[in-house]
PALOBA-194773 format. One record per residue: x, y, z of N, C-alpha, C in turn; residue number from 0. Coordinates in nm, 3 decimals, padded with zeros to 5 digits. Example, Ala and Ser with C-alpha at 12.3 -4.5 7.8 and 13.67 -1.06 7.14 Angstrom:
<recs>
REC     n.xx     n.yy     n.zz    ca.xx    ca.yy    ca.zz     c.xx     c.yy     c.zz    n
REC   01.319  -00.569   00.780   01.230  -00.450   00.780   01.320  -00.330   00.780    0
REC   01.285  -00.225   00.708   01.367  -00.106   00.714   01.290   00.003   00.787    1
</recs>
This chain:
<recs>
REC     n.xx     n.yy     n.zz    ca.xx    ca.yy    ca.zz     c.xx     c.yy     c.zz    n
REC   00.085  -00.119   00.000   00.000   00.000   00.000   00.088   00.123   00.000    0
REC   00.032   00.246  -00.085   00.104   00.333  -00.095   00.075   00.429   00.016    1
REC   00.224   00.476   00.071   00.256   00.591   00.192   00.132   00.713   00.131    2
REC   00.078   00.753   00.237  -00.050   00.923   00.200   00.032   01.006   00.311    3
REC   00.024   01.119   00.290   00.090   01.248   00.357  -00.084   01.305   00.339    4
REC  -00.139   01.368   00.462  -00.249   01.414   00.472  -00.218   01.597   00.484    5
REC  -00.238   01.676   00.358  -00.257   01.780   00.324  -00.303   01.919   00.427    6
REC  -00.275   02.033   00.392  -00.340   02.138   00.482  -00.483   02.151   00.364    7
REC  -00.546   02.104   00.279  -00.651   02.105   00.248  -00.755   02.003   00.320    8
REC  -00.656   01.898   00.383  -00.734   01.791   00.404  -00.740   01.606   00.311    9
REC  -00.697   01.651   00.204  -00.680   01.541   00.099  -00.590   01.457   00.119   10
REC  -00.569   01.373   00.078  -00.476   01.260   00.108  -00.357   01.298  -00.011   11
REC  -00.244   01.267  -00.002  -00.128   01.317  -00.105  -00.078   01.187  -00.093   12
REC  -00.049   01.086  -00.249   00.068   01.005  -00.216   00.179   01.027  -00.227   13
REC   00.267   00.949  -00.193   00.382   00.966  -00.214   00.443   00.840  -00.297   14
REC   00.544   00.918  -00.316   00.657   00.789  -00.380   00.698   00.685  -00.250   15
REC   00.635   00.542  -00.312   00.720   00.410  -00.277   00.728   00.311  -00.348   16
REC   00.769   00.195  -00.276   00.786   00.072  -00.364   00.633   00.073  -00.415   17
REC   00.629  -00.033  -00.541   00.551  -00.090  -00.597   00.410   00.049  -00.639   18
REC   00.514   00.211  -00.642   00.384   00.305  -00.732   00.442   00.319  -00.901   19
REC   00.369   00.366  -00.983   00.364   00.420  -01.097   00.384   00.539  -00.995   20
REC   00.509   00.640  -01.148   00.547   00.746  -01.111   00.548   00.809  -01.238   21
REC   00.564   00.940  -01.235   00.457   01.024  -01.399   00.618   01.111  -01.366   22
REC   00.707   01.144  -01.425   00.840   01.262  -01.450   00.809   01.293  -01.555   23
REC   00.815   01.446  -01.511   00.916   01.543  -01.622   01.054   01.567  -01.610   24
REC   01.124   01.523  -01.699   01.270   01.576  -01.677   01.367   01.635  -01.852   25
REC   01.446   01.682  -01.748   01.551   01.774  -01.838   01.698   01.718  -01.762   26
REC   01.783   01.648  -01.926   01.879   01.590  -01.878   02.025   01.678  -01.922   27
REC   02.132   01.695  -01.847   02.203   01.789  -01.854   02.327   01.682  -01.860   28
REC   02.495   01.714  -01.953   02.624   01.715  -01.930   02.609   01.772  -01.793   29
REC   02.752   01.761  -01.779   02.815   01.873  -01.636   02.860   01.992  -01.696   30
REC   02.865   02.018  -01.830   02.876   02.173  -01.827   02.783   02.212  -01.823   31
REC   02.633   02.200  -01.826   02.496   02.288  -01.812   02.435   02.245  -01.966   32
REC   02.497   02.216  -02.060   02.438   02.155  -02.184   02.320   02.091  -02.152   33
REC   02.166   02.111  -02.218   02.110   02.058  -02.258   02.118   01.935  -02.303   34
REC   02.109   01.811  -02.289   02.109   01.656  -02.370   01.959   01.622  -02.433   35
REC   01.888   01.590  -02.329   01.747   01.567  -02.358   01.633   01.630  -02.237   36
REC   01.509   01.628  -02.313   01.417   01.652  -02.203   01.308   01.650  -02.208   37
REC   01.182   01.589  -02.215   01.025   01.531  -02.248   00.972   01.657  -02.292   38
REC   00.898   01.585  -02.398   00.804   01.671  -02.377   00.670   01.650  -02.338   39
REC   00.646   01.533  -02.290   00.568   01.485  -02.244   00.604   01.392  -02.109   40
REC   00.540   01.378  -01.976   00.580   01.333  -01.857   00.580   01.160  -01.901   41
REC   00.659   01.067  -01.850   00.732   00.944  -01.825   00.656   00.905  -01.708   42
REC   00.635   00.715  -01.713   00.607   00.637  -01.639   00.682   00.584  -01.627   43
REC   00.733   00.501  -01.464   00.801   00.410  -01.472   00.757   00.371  -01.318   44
REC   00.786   00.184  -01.297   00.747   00.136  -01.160   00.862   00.180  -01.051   45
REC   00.818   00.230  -00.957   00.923   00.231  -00.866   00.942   00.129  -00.762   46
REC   01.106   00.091  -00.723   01.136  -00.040  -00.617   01.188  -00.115  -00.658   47
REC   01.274  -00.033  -00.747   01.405  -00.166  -00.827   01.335  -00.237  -00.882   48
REC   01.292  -00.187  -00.960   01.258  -00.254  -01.141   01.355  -00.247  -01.233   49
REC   01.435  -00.140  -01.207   01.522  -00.080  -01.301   01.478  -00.009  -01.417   50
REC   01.356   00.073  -01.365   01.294   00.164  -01.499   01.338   00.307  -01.520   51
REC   01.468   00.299  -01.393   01.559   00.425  -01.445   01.640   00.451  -01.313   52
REC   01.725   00.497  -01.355   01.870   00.488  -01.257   01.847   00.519  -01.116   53
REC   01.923   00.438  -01.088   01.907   00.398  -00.974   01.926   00.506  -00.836   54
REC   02.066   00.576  -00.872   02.002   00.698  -00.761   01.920   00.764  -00.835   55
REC   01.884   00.843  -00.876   01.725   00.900  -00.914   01.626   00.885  -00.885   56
REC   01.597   00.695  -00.868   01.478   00.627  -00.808   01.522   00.668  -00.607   57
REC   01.599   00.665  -00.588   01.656   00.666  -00.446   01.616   00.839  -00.419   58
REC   01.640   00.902  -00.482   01.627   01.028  -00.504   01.471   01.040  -00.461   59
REC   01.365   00.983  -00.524   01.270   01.013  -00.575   01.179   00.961  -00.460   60
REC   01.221   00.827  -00.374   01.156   00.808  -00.313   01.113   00.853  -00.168   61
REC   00.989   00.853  -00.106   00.927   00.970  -00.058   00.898   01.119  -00.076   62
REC   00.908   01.128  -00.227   00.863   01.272  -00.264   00.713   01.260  -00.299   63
REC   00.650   01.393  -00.328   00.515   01.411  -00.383   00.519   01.464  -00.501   64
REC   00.399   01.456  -00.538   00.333   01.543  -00.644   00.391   01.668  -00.675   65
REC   00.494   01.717  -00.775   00.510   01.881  -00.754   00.624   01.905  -00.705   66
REC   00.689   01.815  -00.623   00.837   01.799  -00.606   00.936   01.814  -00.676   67
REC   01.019   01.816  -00.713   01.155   01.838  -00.777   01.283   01.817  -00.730   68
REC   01.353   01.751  -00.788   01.444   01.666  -00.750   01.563   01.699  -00.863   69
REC   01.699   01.664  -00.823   01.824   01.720  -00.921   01.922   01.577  -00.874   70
REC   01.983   01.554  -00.912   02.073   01.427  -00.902   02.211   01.385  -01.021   71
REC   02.332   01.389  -00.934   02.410   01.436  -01.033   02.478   01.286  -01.092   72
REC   02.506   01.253  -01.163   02.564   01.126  -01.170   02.634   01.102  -01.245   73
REC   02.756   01.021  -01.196   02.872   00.993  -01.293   02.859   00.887  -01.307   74
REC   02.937   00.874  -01.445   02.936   00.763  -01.545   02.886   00.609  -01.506   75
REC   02.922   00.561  -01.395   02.907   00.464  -01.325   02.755   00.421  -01.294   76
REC   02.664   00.576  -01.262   02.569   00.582  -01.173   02.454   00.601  -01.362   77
REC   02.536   00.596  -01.446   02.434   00.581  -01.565   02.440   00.540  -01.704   78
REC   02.507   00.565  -01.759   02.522   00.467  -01.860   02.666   00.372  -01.911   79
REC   02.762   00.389  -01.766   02.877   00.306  -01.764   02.979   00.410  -01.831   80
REC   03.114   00.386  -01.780   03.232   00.426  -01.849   03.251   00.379  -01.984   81
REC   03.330   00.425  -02.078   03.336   00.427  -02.212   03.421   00.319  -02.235   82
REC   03.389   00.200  -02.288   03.454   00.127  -02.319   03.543   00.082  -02.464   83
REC   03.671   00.113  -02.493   03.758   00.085  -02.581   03.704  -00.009  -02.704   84
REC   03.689  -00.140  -02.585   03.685  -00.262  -02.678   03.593  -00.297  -02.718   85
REC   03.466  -00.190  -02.750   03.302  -00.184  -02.821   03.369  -00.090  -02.929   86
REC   03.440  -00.065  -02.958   03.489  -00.019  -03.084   03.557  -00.107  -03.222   87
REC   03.487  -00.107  -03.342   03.543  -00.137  -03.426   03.540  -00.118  -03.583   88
REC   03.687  -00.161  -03.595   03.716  -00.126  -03.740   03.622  -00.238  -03.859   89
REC   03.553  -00.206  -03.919   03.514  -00.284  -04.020   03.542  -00.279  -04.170   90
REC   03.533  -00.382  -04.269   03.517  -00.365  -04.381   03.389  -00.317  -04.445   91
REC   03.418  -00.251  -04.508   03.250  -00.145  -04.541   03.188  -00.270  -04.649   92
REC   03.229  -00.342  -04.706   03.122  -00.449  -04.800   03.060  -00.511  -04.698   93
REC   03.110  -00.537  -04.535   03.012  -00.626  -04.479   02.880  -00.510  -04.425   94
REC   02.876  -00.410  -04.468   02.797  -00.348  -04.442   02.696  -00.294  -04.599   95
REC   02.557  -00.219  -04.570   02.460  -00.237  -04.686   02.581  -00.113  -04.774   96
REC   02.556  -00.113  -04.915   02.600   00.011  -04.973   02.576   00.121  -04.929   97
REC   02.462   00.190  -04.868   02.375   00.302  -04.848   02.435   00.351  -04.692   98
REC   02.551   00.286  -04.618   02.566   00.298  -04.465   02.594   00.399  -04.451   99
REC   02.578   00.488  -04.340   02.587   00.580  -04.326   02.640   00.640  -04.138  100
REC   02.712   00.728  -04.180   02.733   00.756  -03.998   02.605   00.810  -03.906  101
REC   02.589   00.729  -03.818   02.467   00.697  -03.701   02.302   00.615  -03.715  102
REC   02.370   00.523  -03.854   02.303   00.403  -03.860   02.316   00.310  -03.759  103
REC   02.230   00.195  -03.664   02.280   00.149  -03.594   02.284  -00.027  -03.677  104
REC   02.319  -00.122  -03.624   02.342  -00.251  -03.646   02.350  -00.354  -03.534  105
REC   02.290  -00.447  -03.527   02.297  -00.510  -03.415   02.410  -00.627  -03.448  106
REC   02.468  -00.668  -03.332   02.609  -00.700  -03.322   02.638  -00.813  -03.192  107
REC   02.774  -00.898  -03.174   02.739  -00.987  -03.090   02.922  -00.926  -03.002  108
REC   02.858  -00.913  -02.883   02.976  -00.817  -02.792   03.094  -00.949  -02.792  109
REC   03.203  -00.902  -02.813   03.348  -00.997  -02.849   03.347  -01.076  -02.707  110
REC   03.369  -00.987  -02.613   03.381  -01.065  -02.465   03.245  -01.169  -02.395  111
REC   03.130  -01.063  -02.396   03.032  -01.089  -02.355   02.972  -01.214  -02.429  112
REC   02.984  -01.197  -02.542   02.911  -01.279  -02.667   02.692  -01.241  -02.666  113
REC   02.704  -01.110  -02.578   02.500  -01.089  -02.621   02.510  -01.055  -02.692  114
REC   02.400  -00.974  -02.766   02.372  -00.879  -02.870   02.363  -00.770  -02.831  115
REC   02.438  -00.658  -02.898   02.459  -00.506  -02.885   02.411  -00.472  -02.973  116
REC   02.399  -00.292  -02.971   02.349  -00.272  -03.081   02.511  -00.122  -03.102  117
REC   02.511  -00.145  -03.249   02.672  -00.104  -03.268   02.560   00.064  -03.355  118
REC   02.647   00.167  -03.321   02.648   00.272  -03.425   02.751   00.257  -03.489  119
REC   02.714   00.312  -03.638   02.826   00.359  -03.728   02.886   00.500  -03.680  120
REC   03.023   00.507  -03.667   02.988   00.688  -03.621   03.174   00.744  -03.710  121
REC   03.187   00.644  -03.834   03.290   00.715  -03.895   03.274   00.592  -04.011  122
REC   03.304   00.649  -04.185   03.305   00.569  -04.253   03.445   00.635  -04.369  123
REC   03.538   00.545  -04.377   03.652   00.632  -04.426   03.718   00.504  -04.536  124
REC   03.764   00.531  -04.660   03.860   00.438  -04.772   03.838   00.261  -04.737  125
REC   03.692   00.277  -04.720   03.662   00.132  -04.747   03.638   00.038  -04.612  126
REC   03.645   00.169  -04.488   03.608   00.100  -04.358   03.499   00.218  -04.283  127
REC   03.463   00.091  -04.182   03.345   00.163  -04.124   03.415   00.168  -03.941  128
REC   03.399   00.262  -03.896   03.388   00.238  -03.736   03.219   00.209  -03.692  129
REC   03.258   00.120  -03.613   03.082   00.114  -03.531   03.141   00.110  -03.384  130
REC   03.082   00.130  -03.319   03.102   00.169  -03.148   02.974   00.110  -03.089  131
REC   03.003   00.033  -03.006   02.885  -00.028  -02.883   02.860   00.026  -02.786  132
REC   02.904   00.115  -02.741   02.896   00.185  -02.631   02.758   00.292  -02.696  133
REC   02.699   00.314  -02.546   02.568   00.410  -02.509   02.625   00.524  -02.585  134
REC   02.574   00.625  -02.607   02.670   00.766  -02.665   02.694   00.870  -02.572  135
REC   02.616   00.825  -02.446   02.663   00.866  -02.310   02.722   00.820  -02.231  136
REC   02.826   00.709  -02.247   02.896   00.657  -02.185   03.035   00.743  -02.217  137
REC   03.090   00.735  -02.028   03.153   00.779  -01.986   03.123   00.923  -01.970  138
REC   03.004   00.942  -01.960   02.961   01.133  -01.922   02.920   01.135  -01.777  139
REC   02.955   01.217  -01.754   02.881   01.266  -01.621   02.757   01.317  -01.633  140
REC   02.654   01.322  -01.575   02.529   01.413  -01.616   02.423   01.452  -01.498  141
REC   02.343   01.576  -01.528   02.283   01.624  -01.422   02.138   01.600  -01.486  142
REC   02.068   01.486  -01.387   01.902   01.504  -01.423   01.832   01.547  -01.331  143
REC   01.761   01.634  -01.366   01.629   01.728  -01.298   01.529   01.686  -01.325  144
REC   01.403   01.644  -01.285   01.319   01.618  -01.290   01.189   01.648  -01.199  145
REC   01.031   01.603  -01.248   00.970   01.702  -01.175   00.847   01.574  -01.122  146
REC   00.790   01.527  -01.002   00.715   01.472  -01.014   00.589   01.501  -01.055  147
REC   00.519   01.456  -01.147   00.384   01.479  -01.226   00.280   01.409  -01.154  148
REC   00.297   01.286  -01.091   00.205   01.165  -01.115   00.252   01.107  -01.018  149
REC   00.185   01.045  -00.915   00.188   00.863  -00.847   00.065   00.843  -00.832  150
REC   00.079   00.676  -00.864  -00.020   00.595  -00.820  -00.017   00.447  -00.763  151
REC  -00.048   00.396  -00.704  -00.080   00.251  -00.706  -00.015   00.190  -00.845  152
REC   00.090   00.069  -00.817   00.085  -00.027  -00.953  -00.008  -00.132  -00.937  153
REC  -00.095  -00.180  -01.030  -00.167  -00.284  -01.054  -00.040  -00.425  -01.018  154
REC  -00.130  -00.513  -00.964  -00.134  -00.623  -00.956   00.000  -00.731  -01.077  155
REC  -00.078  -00.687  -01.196  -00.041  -00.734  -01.304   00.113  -00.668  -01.367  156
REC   00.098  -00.505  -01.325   00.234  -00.435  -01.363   00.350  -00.474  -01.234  157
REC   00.323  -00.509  -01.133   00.416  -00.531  -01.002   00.449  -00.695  -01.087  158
REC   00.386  -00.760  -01.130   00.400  -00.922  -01.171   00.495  -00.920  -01.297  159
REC   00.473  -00.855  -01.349   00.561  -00.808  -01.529   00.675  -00.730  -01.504  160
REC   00.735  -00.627  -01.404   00.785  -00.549  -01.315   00.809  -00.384  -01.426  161
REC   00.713  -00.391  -01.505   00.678  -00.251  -01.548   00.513  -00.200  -01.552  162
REC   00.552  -00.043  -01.638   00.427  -00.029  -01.631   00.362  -00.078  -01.752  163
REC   00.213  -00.025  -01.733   00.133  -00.085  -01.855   00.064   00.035  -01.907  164
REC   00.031   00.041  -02.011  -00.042   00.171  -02.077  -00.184   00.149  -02.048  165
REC  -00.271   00.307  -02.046  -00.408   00.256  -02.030  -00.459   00.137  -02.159  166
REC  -00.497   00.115  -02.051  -00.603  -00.026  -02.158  -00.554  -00.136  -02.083  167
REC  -00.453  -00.173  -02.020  -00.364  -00.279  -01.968  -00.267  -00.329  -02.048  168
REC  -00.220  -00.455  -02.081  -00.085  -00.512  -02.128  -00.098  -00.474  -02.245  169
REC  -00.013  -00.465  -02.302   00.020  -00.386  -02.463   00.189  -00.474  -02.521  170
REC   00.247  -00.602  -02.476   00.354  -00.627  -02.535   00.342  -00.759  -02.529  171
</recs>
């Protein structure tokens, strides 16, 4: 059951805990103040280690309300990992379509790991291609701000699946 903070109107206010739907607005920043990204429309995600978004942020977030605002700075570690070398590579451009182009992506099988990545092209030069596995924010530091919009109760069914669900219910 979700934590209520009882209002100077009288109303019940939830709050952020385990097992709510949570509604953000956010604006995601470098550490120099750069702009990266930022909704334009507010985000769902389950809160209580689902992993529907980084992890201090969710730590951040929990026990706030409605209308709150929250800032959380995080290095590389705390979000999309340090930049890794050996997700880089040189290719021959025939194993790629004629039409390739820099920031096409390709899915790919990680040398060490052996899963599937998904590689950008991000240089194509005298008959070779670079593709890179790495996030394109890896190894950044970054500042996210965000605003709470929304909590509610997660259904039954979204706590069982460990995300959310769009109105109507399951959709995947």
């Amino acid at each position: 059951m979700l934590a209520e903070h009882f209002s100077n109107n009288g109303l019940f206010k939830m709050i952020v805990s385990k097992n709510s739907v949570v509604s953000i607005s956010y604006d995601l920043f470098d550490l120099q103040g750069d702009l990266i990204e930022q909704t334009s429309e507010p985000i769902e995600y389950l809160h209580g280690g689902f992993r529907g978004i980084f992890e201090l942020v969710e730590q951040a977030i929990e026990g706030k309300k409605i209308g709150d605002n929250i800032e959380v700075k995080l290095e590389p570690s705390d979000a999309f990992g340090d930049y890794d070398e050996s997700l880089v590579h040189l290719e021959s451009a025939d194993k790629f379509p004629k039409d390739v182009e820099i920031g096409m992506q390709f899915e790919g099988q990680g040398e060490t790991s052996g899963e599937r990545k998904l590689f950008r092209v991000t240089d194509i030069a005298d008959g070779k291609v670079v593709v890179d596995g790495n996030h394109p924010l890896a190894g950044k530091g970054l500042l996210f701000k965000c605003k709470v919009e929304g909590v509610r109760e997660a259904t039954q069914e979204e706590i069982s699946h460990g995300h959310v669900h769009g109105p109507g219910g399951h959709h995947h």
